[in-house]
Every structure is written in C-alpha cells, then in structure tokens.
PyMOL commands that place a pseudoatom at each C-alpha (Angstrom):
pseudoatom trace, name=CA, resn=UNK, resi=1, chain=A, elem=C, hetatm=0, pos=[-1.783, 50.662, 23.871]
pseudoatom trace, name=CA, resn=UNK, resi=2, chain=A, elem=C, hetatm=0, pos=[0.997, 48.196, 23.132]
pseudoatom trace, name=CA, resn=UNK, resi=3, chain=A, elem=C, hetatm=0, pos=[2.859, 47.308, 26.654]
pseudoatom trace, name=CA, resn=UNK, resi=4, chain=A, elem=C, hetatm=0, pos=[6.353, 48.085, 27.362]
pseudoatom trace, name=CA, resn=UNK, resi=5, chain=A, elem=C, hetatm=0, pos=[8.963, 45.422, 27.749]
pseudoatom trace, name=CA, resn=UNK, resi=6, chain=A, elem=C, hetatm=0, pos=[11.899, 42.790, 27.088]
pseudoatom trace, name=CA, resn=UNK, resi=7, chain=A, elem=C, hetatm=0, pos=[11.262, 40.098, 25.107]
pseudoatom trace, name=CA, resn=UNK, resi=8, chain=A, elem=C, hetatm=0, pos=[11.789, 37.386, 28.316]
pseudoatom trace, name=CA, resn=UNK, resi=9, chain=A, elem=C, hetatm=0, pos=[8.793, 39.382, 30.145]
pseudoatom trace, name=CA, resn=UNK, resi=10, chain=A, elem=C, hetatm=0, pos=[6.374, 38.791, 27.102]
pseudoatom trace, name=CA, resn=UNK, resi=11, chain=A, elem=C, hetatm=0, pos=[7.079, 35.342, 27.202]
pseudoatom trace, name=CA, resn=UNK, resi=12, chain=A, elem=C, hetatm=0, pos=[6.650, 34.821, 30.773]
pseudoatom trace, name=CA, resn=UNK, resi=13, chain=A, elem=C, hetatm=0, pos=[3.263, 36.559, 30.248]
pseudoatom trace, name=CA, resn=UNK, resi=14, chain=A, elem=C, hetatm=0, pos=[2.364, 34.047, 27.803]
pseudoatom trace, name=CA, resn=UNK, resi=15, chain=A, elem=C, hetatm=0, pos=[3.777, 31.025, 29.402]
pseudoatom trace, name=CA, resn=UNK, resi=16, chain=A, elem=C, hetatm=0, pos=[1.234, 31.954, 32.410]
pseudoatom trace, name=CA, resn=UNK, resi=17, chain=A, elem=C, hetatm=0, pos=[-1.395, 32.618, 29.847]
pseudoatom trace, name=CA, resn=UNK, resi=18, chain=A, elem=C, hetatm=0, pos=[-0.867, 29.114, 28.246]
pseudoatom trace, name=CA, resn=UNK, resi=19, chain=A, elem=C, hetatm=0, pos=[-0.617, 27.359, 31.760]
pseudoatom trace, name=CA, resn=UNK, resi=20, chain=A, elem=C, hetatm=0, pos=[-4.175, 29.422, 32.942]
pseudoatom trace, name=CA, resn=UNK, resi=21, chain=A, elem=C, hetatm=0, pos=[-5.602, 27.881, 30.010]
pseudoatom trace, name=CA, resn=UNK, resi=22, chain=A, elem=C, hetatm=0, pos=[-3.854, 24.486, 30.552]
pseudoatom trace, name=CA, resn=UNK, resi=23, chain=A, elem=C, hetatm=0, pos=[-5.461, 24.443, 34.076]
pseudoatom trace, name=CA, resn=UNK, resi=24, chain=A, elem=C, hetatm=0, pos=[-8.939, 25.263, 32.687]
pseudoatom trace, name=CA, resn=UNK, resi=25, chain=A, elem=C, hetatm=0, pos=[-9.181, 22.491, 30.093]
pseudoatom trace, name=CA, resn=UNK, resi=26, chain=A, elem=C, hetatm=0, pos=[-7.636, 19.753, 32.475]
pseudoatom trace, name=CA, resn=UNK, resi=27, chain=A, elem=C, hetatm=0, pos=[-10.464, 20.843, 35.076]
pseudoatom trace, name=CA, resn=UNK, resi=28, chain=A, elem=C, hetatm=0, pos=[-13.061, 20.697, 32.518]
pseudoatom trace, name=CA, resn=UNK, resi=29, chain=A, elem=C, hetatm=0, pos=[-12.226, 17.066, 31.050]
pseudoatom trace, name=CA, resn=UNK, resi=30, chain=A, elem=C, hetatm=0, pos=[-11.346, 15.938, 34.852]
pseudoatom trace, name=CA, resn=UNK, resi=31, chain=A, elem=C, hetatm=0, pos=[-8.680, 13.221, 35.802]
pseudoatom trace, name=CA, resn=UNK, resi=32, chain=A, elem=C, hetatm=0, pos=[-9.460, 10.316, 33.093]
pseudoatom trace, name=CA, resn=UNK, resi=33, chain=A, elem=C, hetatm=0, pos=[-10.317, 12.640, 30.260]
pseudoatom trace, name=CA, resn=UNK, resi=34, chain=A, elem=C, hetatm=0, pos=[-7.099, 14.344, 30.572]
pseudoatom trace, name=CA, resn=UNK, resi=35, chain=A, elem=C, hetatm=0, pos=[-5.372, 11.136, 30.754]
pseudoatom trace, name=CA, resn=UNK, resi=36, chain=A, elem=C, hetatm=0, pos=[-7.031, 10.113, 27.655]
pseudoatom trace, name=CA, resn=UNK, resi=37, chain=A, elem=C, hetatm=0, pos=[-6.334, 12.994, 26.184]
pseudoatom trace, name=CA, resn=UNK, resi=38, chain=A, elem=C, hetatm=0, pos=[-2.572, 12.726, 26.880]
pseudoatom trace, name=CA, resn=UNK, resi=39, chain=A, elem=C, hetatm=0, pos=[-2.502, 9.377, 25.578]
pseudoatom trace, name=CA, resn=UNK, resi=40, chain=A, elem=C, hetatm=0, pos=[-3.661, 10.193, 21.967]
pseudoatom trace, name=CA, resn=UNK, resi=41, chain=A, elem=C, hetatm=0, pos=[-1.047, 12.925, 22.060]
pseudoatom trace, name=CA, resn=UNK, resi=42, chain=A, elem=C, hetatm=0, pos=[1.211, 10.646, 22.671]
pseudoatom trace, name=CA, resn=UNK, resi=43, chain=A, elem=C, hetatm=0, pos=[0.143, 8.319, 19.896]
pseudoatom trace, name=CA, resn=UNK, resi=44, chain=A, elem=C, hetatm=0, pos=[0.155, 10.636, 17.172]
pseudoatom trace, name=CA, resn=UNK, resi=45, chain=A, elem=C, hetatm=0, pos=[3.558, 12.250, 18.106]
pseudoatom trace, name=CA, resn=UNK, resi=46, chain=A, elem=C, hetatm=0, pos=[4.934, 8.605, 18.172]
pseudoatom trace, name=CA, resn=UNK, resi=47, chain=A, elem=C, hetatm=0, pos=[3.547, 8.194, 14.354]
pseudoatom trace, name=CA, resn=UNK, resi=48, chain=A, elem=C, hetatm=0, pos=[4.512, 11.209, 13.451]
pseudoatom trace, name=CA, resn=UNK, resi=49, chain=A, elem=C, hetatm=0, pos=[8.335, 10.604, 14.276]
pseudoatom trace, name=CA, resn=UNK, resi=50, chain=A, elem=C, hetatm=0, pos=[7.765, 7.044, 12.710]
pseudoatom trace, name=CA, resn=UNK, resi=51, chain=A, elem=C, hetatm=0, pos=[6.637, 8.308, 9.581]
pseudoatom trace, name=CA, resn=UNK, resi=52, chain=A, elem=C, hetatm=0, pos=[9.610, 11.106, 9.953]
pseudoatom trace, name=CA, resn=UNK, resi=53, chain=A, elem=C, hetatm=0, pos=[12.161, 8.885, 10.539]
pseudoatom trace, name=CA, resn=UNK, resi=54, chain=A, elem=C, hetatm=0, pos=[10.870, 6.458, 7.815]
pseudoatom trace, name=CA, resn=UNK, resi=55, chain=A, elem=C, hetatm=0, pos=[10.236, 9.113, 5.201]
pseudoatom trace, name=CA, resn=UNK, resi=56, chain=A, elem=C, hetatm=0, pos=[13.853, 9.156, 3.433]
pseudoatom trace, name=CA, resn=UNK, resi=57, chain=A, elem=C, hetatm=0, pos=[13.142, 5.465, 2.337]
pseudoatom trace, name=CA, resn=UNK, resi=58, chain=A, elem=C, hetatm=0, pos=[9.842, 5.859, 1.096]
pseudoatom trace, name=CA, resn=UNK, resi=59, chain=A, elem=C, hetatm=0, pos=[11.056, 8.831, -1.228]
pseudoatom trace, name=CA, resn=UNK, resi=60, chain=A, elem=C, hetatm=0, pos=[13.916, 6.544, -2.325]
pseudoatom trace, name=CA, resn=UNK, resi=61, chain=A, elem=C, hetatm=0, pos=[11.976, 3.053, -2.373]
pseudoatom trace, name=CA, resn=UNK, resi=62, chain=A, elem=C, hetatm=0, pos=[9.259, 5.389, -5.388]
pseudoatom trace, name=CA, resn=UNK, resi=63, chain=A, elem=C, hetatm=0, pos=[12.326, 6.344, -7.672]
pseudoatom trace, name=CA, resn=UNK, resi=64, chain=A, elem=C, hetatm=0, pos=[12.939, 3.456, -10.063]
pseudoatom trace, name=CA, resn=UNK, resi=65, chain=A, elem=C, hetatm=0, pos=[15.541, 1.026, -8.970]
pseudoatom trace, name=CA, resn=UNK, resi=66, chain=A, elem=C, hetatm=0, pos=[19.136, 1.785, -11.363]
pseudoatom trace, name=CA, resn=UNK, resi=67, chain=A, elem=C, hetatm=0, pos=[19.698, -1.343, -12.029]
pseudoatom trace, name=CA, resn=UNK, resi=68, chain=A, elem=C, hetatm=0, pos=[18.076, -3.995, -13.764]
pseudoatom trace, name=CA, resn=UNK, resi=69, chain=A, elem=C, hetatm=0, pos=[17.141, -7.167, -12.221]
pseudoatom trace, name=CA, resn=UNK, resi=70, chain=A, elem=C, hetatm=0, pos=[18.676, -10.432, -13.221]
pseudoatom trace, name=CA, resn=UNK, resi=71, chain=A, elem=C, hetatm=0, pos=[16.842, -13.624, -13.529]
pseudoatom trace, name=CA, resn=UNK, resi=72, chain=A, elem=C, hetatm=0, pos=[18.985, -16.372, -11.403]
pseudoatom trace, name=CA, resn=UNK, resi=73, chain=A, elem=C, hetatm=0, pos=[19.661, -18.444, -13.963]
pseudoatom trace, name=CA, resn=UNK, resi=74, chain=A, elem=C, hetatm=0, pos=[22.783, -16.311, -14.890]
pseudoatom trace, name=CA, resn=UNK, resi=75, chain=A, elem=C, hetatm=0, pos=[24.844, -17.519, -11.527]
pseudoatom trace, name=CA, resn=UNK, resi=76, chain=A, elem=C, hetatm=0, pos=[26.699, -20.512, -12.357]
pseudoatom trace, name=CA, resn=UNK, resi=77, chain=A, elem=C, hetatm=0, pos=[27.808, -22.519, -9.477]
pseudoatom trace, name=CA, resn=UNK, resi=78, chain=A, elem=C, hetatm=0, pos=[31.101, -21.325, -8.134]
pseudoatom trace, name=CA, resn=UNK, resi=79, chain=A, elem=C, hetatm=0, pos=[33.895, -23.054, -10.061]
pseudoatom trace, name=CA, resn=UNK, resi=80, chain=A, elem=C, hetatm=0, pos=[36.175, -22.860, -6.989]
pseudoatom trace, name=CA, resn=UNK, resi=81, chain=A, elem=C, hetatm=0, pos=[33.953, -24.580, -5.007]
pseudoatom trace, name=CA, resn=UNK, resi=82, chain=A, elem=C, hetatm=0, pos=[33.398, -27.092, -7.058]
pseudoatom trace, name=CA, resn=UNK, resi=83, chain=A, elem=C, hetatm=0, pos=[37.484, -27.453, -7.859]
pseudoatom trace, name=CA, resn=UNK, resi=84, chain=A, elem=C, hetatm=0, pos=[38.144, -27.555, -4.065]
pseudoatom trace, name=CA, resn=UNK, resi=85, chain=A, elem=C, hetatm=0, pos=[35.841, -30.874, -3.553]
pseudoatom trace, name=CA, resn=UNK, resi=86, chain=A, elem=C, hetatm=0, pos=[36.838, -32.580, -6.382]
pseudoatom trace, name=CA, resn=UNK, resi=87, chain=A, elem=C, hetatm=0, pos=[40.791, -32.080, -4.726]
pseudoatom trace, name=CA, resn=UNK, resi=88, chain=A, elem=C, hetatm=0, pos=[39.027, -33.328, -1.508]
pseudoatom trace, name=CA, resn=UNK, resi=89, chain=A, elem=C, hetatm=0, pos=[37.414, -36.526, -3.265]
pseudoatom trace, name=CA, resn=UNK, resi=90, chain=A, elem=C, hetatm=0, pos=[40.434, -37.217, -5.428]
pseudoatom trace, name=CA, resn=UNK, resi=91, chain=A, elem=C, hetatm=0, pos=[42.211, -37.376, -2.153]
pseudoatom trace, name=CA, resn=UNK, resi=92, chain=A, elem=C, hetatm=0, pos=[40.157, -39.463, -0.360]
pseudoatom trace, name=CA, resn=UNK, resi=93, chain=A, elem=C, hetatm=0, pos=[39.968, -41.672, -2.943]
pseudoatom trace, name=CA, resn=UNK, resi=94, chain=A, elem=C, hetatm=0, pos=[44.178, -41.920, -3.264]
pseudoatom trace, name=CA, resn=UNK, resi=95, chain=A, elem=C, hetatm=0, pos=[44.157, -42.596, 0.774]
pseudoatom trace, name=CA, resn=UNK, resi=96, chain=A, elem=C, hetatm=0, pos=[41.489, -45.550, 0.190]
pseudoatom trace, name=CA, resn=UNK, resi=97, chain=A, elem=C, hetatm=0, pos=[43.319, -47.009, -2.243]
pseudoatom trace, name=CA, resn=UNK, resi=98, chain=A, elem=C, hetatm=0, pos=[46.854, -47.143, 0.093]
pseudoatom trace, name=CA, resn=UNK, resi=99, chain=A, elem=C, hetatm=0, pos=[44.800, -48.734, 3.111]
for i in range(1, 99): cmd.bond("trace and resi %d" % i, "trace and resi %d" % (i + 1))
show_as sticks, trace
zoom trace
C-alpha cells in the first residue's frame, strides 16, 4: 500500500534513509577509509569540472581553423618605422655637422 503524504515528508523520509545508509558505510570503512574515500571524490569532481569548464575549447580547437595560415615571409618590415629612424639619423647627422 502506497503511503499517504506531501511531497516534503517523502523527502525527509529519504534524506534519513540516505543518512542511515551514510552512517553504515562510514562505520564499515572506519576513520581513514572514509577519508580516503572522500578524497577520491573529491578528485574526480575536481576533473570533472576541469574537463567541463575546458570542454567548449576542445569542441572549437577540432573544427578546422577559417583561416589559412601565412608563412612569415609576407610581413615586410614596417615602413613607418623604418621612415621615423632615418628622420632621427638624418637629424643627428645635421646637429654633428653644426658642432
């Protein structure tokens, strides 16, 4: 016979349920089981939310890359760079002459 209820009793039924159970299995492994046990929890939920939180770039990192690579050899040296130190040497080389 299915018991009568709200929804919040249920749940506090099974929230005692899961801590009886709890309770056992801590007993069983003892003190430094449990802790050892708690640890590798710990570990995998840490990967898990690395992988998680890593997983958009991985999807995007396997689709192939829109545009194509260039070799370097294309990039000329920046003419303005260039311009501005030739001004700065010209210079120079006007103020040498007048000392």
């Amino acid at each position: 016979m299915i018991r009568e209820g709200t929804f919040e009793e249920y749940r506090q039924r099974l929230s005692a349920w899961r801590r009886e159970q709890l309770a056992e299995k801590k007993r069983v492994m003892g003190v430094e089981g449990w802790k050892k046990h708690q640890k590798a929890v710990y570990a995998k939920r840490v990967a898990y939310e690395e992988r998680r939180r890593w997983q958009w770039l991985d999807e995007q990192l396997a689709r192939p890359f829109p545009l194509p690579w260039l070799p370097l050899d294309w990039a000329e040296p920046d003419q303005e760079k260039n311009t501005v130190l030739t001004i700065r040497a010209n210079a120079l080389e006007q103020m040498d002459q007048y000392l």
